[in-house]
C-alpha positions as CSV (number, residue, x, y, z in Angstrom):
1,X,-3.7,-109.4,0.4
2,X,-3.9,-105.6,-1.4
3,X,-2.3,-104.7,-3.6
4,X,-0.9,-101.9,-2.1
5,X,0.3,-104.0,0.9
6,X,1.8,-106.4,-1.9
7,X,3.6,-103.2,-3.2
8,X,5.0,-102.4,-0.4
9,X,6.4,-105.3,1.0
10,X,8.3,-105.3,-1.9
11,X,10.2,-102.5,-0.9
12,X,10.3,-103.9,3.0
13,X,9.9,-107.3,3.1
14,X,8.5,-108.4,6.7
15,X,9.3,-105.4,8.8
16,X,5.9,-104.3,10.5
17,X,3.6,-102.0,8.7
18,X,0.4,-99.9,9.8
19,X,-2.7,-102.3,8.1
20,X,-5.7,-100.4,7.7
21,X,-8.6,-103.0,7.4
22,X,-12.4,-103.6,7.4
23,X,-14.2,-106.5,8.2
24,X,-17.9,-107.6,8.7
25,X,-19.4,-109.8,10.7
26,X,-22.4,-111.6,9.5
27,X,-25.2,-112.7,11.9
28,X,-27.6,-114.6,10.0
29,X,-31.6,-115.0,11.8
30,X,-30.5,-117.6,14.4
31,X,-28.1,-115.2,15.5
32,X,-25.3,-116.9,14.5
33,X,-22.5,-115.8,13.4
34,X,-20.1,-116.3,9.7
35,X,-16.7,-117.6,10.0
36,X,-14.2,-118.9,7.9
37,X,-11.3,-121.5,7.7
38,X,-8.2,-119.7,6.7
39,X,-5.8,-121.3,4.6
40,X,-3.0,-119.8,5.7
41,X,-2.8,-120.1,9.8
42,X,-5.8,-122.5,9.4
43,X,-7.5,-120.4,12.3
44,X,-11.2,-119.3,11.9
45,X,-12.3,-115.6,11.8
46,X,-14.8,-113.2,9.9
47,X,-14.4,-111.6,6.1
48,X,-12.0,-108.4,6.2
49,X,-9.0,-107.4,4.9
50,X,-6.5,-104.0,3.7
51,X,-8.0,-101.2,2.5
52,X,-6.9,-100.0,-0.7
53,X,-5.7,-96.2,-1.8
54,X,-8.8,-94.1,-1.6
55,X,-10.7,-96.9,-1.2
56,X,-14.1,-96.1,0.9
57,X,-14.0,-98.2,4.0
58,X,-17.6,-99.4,3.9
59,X,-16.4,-100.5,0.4
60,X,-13.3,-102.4,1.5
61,X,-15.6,-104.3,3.9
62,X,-18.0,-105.1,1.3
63,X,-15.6,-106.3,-1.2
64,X,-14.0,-108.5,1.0
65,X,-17.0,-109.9,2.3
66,X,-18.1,-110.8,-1.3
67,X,-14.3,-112.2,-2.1
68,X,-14.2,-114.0,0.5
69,X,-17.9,-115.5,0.8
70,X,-19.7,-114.7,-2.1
71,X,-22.6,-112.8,-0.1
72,X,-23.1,-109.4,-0.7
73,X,-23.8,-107.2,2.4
74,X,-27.2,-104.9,2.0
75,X,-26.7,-102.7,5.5
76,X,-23.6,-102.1,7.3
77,X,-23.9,-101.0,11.5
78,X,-20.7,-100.1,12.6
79,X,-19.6,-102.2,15.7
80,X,-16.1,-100.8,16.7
81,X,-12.4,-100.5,15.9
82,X,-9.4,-103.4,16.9
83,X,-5.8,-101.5,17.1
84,X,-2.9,-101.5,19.3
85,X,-0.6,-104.6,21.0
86,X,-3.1,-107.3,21.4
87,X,-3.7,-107.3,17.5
88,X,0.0,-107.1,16.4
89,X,0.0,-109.8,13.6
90,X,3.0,-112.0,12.4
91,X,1.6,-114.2,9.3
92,X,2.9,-117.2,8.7
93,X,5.3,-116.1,6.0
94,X,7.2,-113.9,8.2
95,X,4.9,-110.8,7.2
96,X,4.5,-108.6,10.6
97,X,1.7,-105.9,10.7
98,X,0.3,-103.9,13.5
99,X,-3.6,-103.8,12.6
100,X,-5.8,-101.0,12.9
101,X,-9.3,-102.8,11.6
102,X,-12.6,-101.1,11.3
103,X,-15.5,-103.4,12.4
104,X,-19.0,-103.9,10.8
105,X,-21.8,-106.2,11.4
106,X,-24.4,-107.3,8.9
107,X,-27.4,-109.2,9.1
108,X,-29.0,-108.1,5.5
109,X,-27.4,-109.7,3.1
110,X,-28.2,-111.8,0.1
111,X,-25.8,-114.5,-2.4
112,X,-24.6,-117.9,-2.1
113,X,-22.5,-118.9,0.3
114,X,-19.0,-119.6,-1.1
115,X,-15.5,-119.8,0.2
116,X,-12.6,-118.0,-1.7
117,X,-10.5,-121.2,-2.1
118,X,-7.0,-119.2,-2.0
119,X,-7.7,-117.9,1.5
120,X,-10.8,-119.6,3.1
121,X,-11.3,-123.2,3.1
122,X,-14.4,-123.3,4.7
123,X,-17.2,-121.6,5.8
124,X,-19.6,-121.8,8.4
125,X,-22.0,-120.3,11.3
126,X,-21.6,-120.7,14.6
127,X,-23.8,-120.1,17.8
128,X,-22.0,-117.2,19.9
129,X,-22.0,-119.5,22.8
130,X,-20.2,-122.0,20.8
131,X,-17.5,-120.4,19.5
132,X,-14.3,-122.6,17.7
133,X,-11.0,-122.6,20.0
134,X,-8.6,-121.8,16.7
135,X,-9.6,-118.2,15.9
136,X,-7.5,-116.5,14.5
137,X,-5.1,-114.2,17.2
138,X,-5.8,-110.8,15.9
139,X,-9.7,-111.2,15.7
140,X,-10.0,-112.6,19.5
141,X,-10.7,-109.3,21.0
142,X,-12.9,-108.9,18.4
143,X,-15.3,-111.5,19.0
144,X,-15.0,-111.1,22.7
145,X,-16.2,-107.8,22.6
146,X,-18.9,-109.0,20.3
147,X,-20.0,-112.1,22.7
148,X,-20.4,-109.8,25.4
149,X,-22.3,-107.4,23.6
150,X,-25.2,-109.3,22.6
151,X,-24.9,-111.6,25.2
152,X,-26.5,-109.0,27.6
């Protein structure tokens, strides 16, 4: 979690705030996608998380990806922004936020693959077709739109 977002809940606690994220999906040459375990919910889903002040968004994206995979992203395509009631989020600590998460995909990138223990337990790639059931609620819509996509 930002710091920023860590900042503020301080001041008020679980009541819902506006989350400004970005996340990447990677698609590696089988065209299968990266996701991760999360520790907390224990639900799969891609690397993203909260921008921080005058942080770039591209950036954010990039960061997180490396945090939470150890891969570092070489090209960025945007693939589409996640707001409103279907990505309202309650965490499992009581924390409520109403998302509004910037999308990219990636499929040039270099590192070694490896998990960020406090958050992801596990990390793996998964055909499109063969998506897990447990994915995290927020990120549904997501990788919906993103199956249909390139399933065409």
């Amino acid at each position: 979690m930002s710091n920023y977002i860590m900042d503020l809940r301080k001041i008020v606690g679980h009541l819902t705030l506006i989350q400004v994220a970005a996340s990447v999906i990677i698609e590696n040459d089988k065209g299968q996608i990266l996701l991760g375990k999360r520790t907390d919910n224990h639900k799969w889903g891609y690397a993203g998380g909260s921008i921080e002040i005058d942080e770039k968004v591209e950036d954010c994206a990039l960061r997180e990806l490396y945090e939470e995979t150890g891969l570092v992203g070489e090209e960025l395509e945007f693939f589409m922004i996640s707001s409103g009631k279907e990505v309202h989020y309650i965490y499992p600590n009581g924390d409520e936020v109403s998302n509004v998460e910037i999308i990219y995909t990636c499929n040039k990138y270099h590192g070694e693959l490896k998990p960020q223990l406090e958050e992801i337990s596990e990390l793996r790639f998964f055909d499109i077709d063969k998506l897990p059931k447990d994915i995290s609620n927020p990120l549904v819509p997501v990788l919906d739109e993103y199956v249909k996509r390139r399933s065409k």
